[in-house]
C-alpha positions in Angstrom: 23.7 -6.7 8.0 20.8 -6.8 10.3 18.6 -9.9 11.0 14.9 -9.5 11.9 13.9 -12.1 14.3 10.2 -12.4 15.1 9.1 -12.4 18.7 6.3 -12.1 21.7 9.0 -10.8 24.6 12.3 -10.3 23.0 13.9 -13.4 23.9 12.3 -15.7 22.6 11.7 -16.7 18.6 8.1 -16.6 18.1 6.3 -20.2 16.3 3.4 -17.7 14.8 4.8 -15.1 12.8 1.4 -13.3 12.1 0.4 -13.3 15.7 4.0 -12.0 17.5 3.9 -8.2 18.2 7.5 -7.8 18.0 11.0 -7.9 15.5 14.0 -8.5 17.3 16.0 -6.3 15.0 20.2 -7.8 15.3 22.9 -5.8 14.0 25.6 -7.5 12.5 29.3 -5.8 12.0 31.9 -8.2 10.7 30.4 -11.4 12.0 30.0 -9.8 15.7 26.0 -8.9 17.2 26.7 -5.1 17.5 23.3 -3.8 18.8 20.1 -5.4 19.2 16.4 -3.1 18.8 13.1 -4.8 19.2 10.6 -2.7 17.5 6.9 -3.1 17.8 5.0 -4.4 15.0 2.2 -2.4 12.9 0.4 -5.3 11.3 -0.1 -8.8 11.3 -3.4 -10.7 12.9 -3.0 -9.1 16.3 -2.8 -5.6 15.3 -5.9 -3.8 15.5 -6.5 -1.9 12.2 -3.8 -3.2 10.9 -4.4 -4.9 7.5 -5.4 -8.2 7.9 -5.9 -11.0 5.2 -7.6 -13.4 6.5 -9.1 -15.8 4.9 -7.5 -14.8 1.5 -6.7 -17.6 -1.0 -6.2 -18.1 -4.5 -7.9 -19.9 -7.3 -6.0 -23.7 -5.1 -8.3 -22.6 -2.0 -4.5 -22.3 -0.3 -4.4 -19.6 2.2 -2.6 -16.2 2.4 -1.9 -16.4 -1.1 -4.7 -13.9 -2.6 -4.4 -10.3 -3.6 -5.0 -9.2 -0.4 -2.7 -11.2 1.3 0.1 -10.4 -1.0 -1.1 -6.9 -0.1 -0.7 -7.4 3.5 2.9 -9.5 3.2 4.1 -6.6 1.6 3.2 -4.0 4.2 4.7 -6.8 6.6 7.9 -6.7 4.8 8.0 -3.1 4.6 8.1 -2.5 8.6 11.4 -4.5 8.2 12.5 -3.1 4.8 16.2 -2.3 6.6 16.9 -6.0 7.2 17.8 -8.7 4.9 17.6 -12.1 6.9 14.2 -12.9 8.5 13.8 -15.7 11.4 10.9 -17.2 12.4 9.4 -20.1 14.2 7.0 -20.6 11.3 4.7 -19.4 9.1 2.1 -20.1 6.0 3.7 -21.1 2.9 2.2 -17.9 1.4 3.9 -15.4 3.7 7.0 -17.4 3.4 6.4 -17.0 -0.2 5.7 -13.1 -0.1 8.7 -12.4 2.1 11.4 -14.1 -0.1 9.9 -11.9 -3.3 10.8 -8.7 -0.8 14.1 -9.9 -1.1 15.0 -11.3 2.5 16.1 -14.3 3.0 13.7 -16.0 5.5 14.5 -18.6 7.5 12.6 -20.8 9.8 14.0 -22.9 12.9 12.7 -25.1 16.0 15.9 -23.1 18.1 13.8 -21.3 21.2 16.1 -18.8 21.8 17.2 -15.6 19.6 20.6 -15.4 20.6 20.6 -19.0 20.1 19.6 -18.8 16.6 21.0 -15.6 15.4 24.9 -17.3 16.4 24.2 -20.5 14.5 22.9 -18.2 11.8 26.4 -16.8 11.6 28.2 -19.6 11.7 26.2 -21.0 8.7 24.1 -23.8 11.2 21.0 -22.6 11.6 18.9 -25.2 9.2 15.8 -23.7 7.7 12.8 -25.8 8.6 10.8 -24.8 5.7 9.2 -27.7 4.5 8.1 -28.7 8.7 7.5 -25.2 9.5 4.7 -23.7 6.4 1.4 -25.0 6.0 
């Protein structure tokens, strides 16, 4: 299994999903963290070029939750296509949306540290924040 954990330096969990610039990508053998990758993100609202969404919204005036946005959630989920566990800090209620569609299960947590959060994901603590976490 491999958990993608969204981050600015590595360490740390990231509380914007669209503005960190890195996945913490966690391999996962038989319960045990077997090797960790961070890979540098291609999209999202810091990459330049990178497709952007913006002010997107649908016919409720609720953000990331246009055609565009979908787009751009999708391309998002793509760059992490290997994974199927996704933890964040937070994110809008669109993305959120998009990236459980994609098929990961997404996950979002007040826990600072990755290697905090990854372990009490594995031993089935790590509470997802959803309704504190979206907008």
């Amino acid at each position: 299994m491999k958990i993608a954990v969204v981050t600015v330096d590595g360490k740390t969990v990231s509380q914007h999903f669209g503005r960190s610039p890195y996945y913490s990508i966690i391999t996962v053998e038989n319960g045990q963290v077997k090797s960790q990758e961070l890979r540098e993100r291609r999209t999202g609202h810091f990459a330049p070029g990178g497709p952007q969404h913006g002010g997107d919204m649908n016919e409720t005036g609720r953000h990331g939750y246009g055609a565009a946005a979908r787009m751009s959630h999708a391309t998002m989920a793509q760059e992490i296509s290997d994974c199927q566990v996704l933890i964040a800090g937070g994110m809008g209620s669109g993305a959120y949306e998009n990236f459980k569609e994609a098929g990961l299960e997404v996950v979002l947590t007040d826990m600072q540290m990755i290697d905090d959060a990854v372990k009490a994901y594995l031993a089935g603590d790590l509470k997802n924040l959803v309704n504190e976490r979206t907008d």
